[in-house]
C-alpha positions in Angstrom: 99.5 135.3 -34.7 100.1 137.7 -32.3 97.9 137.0 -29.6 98.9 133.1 -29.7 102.9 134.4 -29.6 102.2 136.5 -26.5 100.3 133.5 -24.7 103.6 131.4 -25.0 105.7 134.2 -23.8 103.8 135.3 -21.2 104.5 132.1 -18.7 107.6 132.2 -19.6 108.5 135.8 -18.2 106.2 135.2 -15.2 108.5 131.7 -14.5 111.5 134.3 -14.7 110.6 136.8 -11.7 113.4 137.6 -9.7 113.5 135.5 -6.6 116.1 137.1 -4.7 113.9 137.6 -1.3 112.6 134.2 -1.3 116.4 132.9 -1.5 117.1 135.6 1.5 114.4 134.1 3.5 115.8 130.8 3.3 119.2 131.9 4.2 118.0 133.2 7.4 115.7 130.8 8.0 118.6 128.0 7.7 121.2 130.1 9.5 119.5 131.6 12.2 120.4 130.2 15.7 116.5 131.1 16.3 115.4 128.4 14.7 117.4 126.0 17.2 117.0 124.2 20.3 119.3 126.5 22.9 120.7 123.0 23.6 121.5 122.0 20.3 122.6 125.3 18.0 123.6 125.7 14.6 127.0 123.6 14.1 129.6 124.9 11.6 129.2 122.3 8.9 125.3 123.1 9.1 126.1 127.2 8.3 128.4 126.6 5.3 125.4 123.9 4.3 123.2 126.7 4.3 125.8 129.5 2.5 126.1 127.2 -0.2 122.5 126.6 -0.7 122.1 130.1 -0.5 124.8 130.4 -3.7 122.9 127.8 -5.1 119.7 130.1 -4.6 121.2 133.2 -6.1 122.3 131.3 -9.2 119.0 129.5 -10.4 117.3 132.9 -10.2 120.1 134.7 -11.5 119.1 135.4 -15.4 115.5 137.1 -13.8 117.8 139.1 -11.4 120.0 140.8 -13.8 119.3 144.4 -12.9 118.3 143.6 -9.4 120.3 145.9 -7.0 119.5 143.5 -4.1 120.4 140.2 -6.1 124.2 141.4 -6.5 124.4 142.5 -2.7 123.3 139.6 -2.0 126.1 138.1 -4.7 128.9 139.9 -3.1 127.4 139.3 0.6 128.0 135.5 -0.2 131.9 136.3 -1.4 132.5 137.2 1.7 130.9 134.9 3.9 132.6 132.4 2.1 136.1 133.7 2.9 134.9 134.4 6.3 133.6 131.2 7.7 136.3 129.7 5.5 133.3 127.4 4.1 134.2 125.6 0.4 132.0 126.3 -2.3 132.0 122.3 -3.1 130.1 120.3 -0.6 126.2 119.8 0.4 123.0 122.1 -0.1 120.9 120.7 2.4 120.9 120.6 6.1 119.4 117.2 7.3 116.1 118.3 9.4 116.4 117.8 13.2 113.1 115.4 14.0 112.1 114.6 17.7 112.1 111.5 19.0 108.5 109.9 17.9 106.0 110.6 20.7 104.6 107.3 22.1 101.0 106.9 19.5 97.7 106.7 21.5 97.6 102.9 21.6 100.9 102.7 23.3 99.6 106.0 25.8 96.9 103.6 26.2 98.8 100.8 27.3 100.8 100.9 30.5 103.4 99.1 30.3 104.7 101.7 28.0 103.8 104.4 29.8 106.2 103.3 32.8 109.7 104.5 32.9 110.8 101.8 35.7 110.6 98.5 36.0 107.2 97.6 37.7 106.2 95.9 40.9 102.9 94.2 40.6 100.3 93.6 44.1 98.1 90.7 44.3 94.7 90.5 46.0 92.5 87.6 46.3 88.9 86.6 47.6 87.1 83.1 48.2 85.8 80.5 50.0 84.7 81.3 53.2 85.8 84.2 52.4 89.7 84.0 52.9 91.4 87.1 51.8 94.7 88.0 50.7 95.7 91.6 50.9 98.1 93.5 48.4 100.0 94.0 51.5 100.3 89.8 51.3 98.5 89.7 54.6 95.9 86.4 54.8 92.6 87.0 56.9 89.8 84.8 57.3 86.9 87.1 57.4 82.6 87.2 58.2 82.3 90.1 56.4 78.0 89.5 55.4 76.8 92.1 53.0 78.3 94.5 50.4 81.9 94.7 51.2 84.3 97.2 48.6 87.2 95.7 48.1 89.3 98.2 45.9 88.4 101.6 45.6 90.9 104.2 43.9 91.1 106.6 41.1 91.0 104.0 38.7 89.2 101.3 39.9 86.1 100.0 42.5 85.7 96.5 42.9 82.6 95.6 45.7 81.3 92.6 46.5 78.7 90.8 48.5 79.0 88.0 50.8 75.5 86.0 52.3 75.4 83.3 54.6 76.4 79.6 53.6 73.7 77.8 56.2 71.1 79.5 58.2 72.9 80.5 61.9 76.7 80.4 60.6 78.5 82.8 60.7 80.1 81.4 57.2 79.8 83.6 54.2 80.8 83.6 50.7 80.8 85.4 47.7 77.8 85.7 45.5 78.1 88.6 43.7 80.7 90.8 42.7 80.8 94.3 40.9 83.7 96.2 39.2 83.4 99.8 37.6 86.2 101.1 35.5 86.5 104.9 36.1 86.6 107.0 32.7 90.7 107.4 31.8 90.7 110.6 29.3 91.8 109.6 25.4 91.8 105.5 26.3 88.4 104.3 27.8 85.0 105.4 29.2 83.1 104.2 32.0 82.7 100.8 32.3 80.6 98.9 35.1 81.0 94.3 34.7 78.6 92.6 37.0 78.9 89.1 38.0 76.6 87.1 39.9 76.3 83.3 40.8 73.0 83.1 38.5 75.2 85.2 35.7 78.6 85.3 34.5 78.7 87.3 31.6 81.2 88.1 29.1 80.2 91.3 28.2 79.9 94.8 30.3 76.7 95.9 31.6 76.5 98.0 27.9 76.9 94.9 26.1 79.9 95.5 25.0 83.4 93.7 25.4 86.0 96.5 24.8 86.1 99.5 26.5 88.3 101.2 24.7 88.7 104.8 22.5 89.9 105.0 18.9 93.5 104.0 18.9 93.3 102.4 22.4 90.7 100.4 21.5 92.0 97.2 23.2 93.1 98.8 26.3 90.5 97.1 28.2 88.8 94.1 27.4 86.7 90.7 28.6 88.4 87.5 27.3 86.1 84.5 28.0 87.9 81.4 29.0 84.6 79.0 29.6 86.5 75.5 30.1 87.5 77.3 33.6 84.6 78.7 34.5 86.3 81.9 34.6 86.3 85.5 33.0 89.4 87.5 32.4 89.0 90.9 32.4 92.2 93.1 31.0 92.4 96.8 31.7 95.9 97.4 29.9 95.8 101.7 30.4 96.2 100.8 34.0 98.1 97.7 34.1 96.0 94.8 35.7 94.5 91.7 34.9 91.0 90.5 37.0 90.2 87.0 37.2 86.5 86.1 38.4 85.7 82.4 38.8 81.6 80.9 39.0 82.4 77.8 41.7 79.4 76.3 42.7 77.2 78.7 44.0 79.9 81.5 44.7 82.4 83.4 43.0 86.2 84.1 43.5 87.9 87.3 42.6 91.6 87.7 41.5 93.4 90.9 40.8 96.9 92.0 39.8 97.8 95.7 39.7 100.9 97.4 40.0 102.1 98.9 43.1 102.7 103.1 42.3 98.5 102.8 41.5 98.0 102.0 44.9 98.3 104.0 47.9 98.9 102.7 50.5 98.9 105.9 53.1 94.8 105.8 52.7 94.4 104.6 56.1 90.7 106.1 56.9 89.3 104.4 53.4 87.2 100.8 53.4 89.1 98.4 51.4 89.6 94.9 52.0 92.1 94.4 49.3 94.3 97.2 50.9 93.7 97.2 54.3 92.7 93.8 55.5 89.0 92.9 56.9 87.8 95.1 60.2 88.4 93.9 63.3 85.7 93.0 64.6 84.6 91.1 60.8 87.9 88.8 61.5 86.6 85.4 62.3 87.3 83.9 65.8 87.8 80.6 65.7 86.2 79.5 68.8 83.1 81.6 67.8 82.6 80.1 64.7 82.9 76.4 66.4 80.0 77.4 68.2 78.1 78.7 65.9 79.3 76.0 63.9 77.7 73.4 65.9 74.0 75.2 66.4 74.3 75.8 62.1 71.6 73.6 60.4 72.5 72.4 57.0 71.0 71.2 53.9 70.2 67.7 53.3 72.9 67.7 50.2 75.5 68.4 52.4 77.6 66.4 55.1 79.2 66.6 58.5 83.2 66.8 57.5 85.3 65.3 60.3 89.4 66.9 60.6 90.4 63.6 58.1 87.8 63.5 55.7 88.3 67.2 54.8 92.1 67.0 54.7 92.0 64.0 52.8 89.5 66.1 50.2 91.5 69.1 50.2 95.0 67.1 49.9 93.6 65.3 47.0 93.1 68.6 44.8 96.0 70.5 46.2 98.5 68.8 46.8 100.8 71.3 48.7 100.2 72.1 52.3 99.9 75.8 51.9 97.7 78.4 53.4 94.9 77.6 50.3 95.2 74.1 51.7 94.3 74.9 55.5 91.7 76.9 53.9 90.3 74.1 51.7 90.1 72.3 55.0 88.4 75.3 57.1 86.1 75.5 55.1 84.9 72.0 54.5 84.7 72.0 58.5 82.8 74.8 58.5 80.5 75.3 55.3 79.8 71.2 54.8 80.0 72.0 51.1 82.4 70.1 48.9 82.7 73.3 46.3 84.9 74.7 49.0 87.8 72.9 47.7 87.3 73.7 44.4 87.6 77.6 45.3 90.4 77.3 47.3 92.1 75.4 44.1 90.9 78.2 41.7 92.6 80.7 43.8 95.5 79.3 44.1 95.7 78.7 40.0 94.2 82.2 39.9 97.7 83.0 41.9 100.0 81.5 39.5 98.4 82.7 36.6 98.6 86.6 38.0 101.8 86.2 40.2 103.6 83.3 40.2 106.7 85.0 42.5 104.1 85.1 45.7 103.8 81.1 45.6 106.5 80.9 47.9 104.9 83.3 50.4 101.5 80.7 50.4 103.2 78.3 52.3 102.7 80.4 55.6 101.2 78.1 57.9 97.7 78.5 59.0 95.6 76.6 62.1 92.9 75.1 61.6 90.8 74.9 64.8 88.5 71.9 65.3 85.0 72.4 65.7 83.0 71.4 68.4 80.8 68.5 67.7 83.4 66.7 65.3 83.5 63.1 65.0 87.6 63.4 65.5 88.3 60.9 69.0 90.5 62.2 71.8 93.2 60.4 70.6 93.5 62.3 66.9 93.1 65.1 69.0 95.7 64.8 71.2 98.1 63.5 68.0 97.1 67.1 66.1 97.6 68.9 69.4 101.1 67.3 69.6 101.9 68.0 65.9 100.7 71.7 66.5 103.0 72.0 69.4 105.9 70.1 67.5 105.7 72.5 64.8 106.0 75.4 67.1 108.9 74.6 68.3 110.5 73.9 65.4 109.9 77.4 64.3 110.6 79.3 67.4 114.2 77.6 66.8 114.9 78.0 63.4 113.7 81.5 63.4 
């Protein structure tokens, strides 16, 4: 009987411990302007908050502290700071915890549109046909450029592609293959290298996979397949920008938006098309390339485009006279291949998909020159040489 009375008692005088250190902890804890942001210190309301949960304190563990010297200092210490702050014993116990502002999560660190405190300004850059390239700096080139070319090469990003020969003795090229690596971006994606050819355009990385993305960030970048274009749209969110890489024909087009603080534009000794135009001497001379135009041997599939049968072509599927539509037309003169017009119409839907603003900036004009050898009569000469001349006017007075 005695043993089993003890057992009961025993919790029952270790539950009644004097707790008078624990409640002084608190106090200071609550009080203390160290526990505060300099900037945002302990307000009045907040200290009488904490005096009367300190009362409160002193009171629960009051039986246990009976013959506590430090319990009734404490006791009287309270008395006094009451009447000193001039803090009423009736109010609330708790001061409401001070929580930061939510730090953005990884997906959203991941993403960056987030990331980006001001409002963004997006570039667009642009490859095909012939190739006809449009710089970030909106700058439109006609270029030779045979061989491995990079187009984009930054801390984020390298894009290079390689241009071969349309017809045996042109100086014509197009795309054929194209190759972007995504550079490792710590907590959101690893390496990732996409390959495209014109015998292959795969919707997957060169791993096999389709998302390049870590653990939260998982869709930061990613290959969306959109086959009734013939195109593949690569998004690499963590940095903003959208690729666009069409299979027409036997060549490729490339497409890119990116915003503008990830370039940089003071990189004057570095190789990129997309940034700093074509070279000089890969810029295509028109009167070069009529020559060359009219020694080129072509295969039996394709035909001999005269001035009207290639605007007529390239009107049909444009529809706007812009600079995609004097390309359309360039390059029907010059490559014999009917494609050609197809690639200038993907670029320019690649354009309105990425950054539909800069449609008003395609309507630059753009000459055409007339290759030697053309079945065009001195008279539709003369009446484009006249139109050419009107037109020149009319600018010189209007602007």
């Amino acid at each position: 009987m005695l043993l089993a009375v003890c057992a009961c008692v025993a919790p029952a005088v270790h539950s009644q411990q004097c707790k008078i250190q624990w409640c002084n902890s608190e106090y200071l804890s609550a009080s203390s302007p160290s526990h505060a942001a300099p900037e945002d210190p302990p307000t009045d309301g907040d200290y009488c908050t904490a005096l009367r949960a300190y009362a409160h304190c002193t009171r629960r563990t009051a039986r246990a502290c009976r013959g506590d010297l430090g319990y009734h200092s404490a006791v009287f210490r309270i008395r006094e700071l009451f009447s000193q702050h001039n803090c009423s014993s009736d109010g609330p116990t708790s001061v409401a915890k001070r929580r930061d502002p939510p730090g953005p999560s990884l997906a959203e660190a991941c993403t960056y549109v987030t990331r980006a405190d001001t409002p963004r300004r997006y570039a667009h850059c642009g490859l095909f046909g012939d190739p006809h390239l449009r710089t970030f700096k909106d700058e439109f080139q006609t270029c030779k450029v045979q061989g491995a070319w990079p187009l984009i090469d930054n801390q984020h990003l390298s894009v290079q592609v390689t241009n071969v020969a349309v017809a045996p003795g042109s100086s014509a090229t197009a795309t054929n293959k194209i190759t972007v690596i995504f550079k490792s971006y710590p907590g959101c994606v690893e390496q990732k290298v996409y390959q495209a050819s014109t015998e292959d355009l795969p919707l997957a990385f060169n791993d096999g996979t389709r998302n390049g993305g870590l653990a939260e960030g998982a869709g930061s970048l990613r290959i969306i397949e959109k086959p009734a274009l013939g195109q593949v749209e690569i998004q690499a969110l963590y940095i903003g920008s959208t690729i666009l890489i069409r299979q027409v024909g036997r060549y490729l087009t490339f497409a890119i938006r990116v915003p503008e603080e990830t370039l940089n534009f003071s990189e004057e000794g570095s190789l990129q098309l997309c940034l700093h135009g074509c070279p000089r001497g890969e810029l295509i001379q028109e009167h070069r390339l009529s020559l060359e135009r009219s020694s080129a041997v072509w295969p039996v599939s394709r035909k001999a485009y005269t001035v009207e049968t290639a605007t007529a072509q390239c009107r049909d599927i444009l529809q706007v006279e812009d600079v995609y539509f004097h390309s359309c037309v360039f390059d029907l003169l010059t490559t014999g291949d009917p494609e050609f017009s197809k690639a200038a119409h993907g670029a320019l839907e690649d354009l309105k998909a990425l950054y539909p603003s800069r449609l008003k900036l395609s309507a630059a004009p753009k000459t055409v020159s007339l290759p030697v050898g053309s079945q065009a009569s001195k008279g539709q000469f003369s009446t484009l040489l006249l139109c050419s001349v009107l037109f020149l006017l009319a600018v010189l007075c209007c602007g």
